[in-house]
N, CA and C atoms as an extended XYZ file, in Angstrom:
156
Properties=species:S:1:pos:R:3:atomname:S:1:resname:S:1:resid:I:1 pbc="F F F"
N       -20.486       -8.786       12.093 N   UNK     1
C       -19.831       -8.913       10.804 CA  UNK     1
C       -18.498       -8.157       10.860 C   UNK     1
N       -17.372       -8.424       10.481 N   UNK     2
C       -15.744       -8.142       10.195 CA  UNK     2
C       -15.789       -7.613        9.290 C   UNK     2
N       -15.251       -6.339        9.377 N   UNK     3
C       -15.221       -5.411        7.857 CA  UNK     3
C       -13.664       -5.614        7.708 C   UNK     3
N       -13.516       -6.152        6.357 N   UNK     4
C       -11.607       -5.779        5.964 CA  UNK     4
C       -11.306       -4.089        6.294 C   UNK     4
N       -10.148       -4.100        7.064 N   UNK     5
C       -10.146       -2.456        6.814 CA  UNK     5
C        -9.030       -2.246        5.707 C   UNK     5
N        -8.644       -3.196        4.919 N   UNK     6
C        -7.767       -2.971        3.700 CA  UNK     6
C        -8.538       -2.740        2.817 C   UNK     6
N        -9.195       -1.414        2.385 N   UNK     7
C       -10.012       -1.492        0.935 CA  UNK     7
C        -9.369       -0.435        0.334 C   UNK     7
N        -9.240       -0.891       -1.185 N   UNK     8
C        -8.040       -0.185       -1.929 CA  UNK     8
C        -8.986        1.156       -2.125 C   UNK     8
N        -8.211        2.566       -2.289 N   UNK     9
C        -9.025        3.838       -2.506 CA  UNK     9
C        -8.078        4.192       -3.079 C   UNK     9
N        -8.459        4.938       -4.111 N   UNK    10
C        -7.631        5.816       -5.682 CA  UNK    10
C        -6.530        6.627       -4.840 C   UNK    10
N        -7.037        7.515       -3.584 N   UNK    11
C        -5.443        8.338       -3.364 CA  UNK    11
C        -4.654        7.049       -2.589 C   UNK    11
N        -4.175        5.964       -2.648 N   UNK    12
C        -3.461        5.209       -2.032 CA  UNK    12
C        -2.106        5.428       -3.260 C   UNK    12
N        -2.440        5.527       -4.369 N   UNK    13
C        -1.225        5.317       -5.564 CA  UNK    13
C        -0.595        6.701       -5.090 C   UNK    13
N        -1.577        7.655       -4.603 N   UNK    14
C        -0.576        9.135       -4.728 CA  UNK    14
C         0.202        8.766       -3.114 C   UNK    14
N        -0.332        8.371       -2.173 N   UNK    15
C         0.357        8.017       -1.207 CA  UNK    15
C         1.071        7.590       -0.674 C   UNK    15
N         1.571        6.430       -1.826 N   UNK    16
C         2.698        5.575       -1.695 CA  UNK    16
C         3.438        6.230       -2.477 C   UNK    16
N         2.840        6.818       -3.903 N   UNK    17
C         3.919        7.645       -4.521 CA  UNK    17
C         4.753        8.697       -3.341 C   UNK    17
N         4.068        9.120       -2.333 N   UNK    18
C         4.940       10.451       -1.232 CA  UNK    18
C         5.603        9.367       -0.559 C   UNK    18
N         5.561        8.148       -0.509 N   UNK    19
C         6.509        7.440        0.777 CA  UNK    19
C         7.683        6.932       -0.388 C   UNK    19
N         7.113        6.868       -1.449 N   UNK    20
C         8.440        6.115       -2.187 CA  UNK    20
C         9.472        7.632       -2.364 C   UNK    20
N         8.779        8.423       -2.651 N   UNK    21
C         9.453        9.771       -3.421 CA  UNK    21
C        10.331       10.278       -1.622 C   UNK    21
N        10.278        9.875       -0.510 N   UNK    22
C        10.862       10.586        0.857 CA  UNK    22
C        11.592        9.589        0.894 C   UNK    22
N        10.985        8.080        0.581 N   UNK    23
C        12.196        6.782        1.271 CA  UNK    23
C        13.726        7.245        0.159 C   UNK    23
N        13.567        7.683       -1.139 N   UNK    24
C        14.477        8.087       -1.922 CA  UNK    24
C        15.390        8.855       -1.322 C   UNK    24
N        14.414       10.638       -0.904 N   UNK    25
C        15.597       11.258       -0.325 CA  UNK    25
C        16.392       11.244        0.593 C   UNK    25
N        15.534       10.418        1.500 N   UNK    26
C        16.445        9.696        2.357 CA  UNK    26
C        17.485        9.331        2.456 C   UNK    26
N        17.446        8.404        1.243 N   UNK    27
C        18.413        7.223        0.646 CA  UNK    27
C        19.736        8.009        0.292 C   UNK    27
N        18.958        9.376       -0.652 N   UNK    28
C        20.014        9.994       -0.933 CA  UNK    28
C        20.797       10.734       -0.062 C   UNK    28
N        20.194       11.515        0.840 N   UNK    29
C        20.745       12.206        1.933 CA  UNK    29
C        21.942       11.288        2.609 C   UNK    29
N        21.695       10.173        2.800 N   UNK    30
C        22.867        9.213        3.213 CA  UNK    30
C        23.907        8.416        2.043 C   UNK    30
N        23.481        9.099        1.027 N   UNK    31
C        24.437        8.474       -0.229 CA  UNK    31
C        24.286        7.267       -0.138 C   UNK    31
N        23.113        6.368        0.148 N   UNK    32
C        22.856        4.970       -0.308 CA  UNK    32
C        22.726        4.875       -1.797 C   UNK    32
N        23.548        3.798       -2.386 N   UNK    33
C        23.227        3.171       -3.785 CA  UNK    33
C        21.583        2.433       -3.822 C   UNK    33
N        20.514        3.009       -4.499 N   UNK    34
C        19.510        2.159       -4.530 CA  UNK    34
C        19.692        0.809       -4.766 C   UNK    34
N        20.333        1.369       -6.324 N   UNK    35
C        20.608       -0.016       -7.218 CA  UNK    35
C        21.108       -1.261       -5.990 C   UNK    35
N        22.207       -1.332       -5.612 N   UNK    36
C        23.156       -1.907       -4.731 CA  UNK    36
C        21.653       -2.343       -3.770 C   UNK    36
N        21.524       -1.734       -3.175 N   UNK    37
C        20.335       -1.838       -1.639 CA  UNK    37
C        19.170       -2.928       -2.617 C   UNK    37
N        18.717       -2.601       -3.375 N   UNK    38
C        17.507       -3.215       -4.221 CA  UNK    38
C        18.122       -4.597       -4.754 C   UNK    38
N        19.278       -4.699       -4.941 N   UNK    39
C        19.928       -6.139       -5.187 CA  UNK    39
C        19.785       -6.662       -4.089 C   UNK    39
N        20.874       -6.357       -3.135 N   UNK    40
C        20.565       -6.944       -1.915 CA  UNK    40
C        19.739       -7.568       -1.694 C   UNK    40
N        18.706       -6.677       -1.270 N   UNK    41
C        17.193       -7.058       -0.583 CA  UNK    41
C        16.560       -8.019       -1.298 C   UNK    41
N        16.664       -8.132       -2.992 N   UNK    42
C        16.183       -9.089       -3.852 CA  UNK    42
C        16.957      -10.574       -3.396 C   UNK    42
N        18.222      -10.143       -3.388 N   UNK    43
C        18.500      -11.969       -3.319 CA  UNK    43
C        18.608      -12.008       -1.770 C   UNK    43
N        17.926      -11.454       -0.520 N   UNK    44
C        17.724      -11.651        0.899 CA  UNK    44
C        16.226      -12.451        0.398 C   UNK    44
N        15.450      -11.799       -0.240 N   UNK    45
C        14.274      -12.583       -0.239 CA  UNK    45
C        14.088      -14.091       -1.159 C   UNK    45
N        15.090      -13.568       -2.063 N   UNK    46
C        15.311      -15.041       -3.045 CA  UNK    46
C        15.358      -15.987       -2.141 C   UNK    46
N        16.577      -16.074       -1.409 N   UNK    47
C        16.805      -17.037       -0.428 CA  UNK    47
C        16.101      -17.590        0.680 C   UNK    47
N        15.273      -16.712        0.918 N   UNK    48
C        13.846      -17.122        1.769 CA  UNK    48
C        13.266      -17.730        1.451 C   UNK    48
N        12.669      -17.183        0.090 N   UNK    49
C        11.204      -17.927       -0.828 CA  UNK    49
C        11.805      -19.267       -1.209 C   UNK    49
N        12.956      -19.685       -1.363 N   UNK    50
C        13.909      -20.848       -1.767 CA  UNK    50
C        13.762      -21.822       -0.212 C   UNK    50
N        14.383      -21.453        0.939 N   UNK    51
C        14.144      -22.028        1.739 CA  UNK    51
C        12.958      -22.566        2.272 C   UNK    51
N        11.592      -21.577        1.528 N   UNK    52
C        10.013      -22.159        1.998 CA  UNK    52
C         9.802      -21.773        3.791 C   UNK    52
């Protein structure tokens, strides 16, 4: 029998909360615009999901 090893567990929200809260300072440490970067990346994927 195949066990999923994706099974959701309660500290996963605090966990991603520490990767989102480092990918930030990151961001900031290099003076990236989120805003700007998060557009981007939105219409990189628009154009994907459009192409199929």
């Amino acid at each position: 029998m195949e066990q999923n090893p994706l099974v959701y567990k309660p500290d996963f929200e605090g966990e991603i909360g520490d990767v989102l809260f480092s990918l930030i300072q990151v961001a900031n440490y290099f003076d990236i615009n989120l805003n700007e970067t998060l557009e981007t990346v939105m219409e990189k994927y628009s154009r994907r999901f459009l192409k199929g």
